[in-house]
C-alpha positions in Angstrom: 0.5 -3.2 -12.6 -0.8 -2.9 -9.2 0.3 0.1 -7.1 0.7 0.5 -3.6 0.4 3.6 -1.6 0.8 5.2 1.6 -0.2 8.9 2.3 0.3 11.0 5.7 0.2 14.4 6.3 -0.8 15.0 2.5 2.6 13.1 1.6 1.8 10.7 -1.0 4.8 8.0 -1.1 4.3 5.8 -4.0 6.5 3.0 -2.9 5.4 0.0 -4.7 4.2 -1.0 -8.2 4.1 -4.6 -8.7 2.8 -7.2 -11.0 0.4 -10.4 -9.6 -2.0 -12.7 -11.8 -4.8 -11.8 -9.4 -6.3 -9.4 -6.8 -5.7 -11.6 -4.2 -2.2 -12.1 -4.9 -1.8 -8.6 -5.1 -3.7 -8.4 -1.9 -0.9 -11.2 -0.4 1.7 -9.2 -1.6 0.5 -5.8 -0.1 0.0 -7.2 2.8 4.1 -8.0 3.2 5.1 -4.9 1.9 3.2 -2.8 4.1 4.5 -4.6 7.4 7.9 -4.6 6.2 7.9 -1.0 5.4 5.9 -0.5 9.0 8.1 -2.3 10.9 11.2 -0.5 9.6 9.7 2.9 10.2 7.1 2.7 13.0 6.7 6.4 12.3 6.2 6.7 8.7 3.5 6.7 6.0 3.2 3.1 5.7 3.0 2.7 9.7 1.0 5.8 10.7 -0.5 6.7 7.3 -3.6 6.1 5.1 -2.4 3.0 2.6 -4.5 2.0 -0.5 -4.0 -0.6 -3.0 -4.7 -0.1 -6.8 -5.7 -2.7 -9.3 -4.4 -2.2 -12.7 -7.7 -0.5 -14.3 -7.3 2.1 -11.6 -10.0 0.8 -9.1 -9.4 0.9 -5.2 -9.5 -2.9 -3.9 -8.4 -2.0 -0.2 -7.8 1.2 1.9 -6.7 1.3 5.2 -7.0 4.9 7.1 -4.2 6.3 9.1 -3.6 5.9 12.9 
């Protein structure tokens, strides 16, 4: 399972745990869920805040930092 966060002002808002058959589709994925969420709250975590992408094992594949 992949896991999606957002963090901003030491909030952590786990919003999204997901299954995909490949880094990149978990990367795809991210990537839609992260401008939904941003465009619905142009204020919030997953606008304004740090958001970082899991793999399964645990590892980091992306981070973006807040604005």
């Amino acid at each position: 399972m992949y896991q999606l966060t957002a963090t901003i002002d030491s909030d952590r808002d786990v919003a999204y745990v997901f299954e995909a058959s490949s880094d990149e589709e978990a990367t795809m994925t991210a990537i839609g869920v992260v401008m939904d969420n941003a465009y619905a709250d142009k204020s919030g975590p997953w606008a304004k805040g740090a958001v970082t992408l899991i793999d399964p094992n645990g590892n980091v594949l992306h981070t973006m930092d807040a604005k």
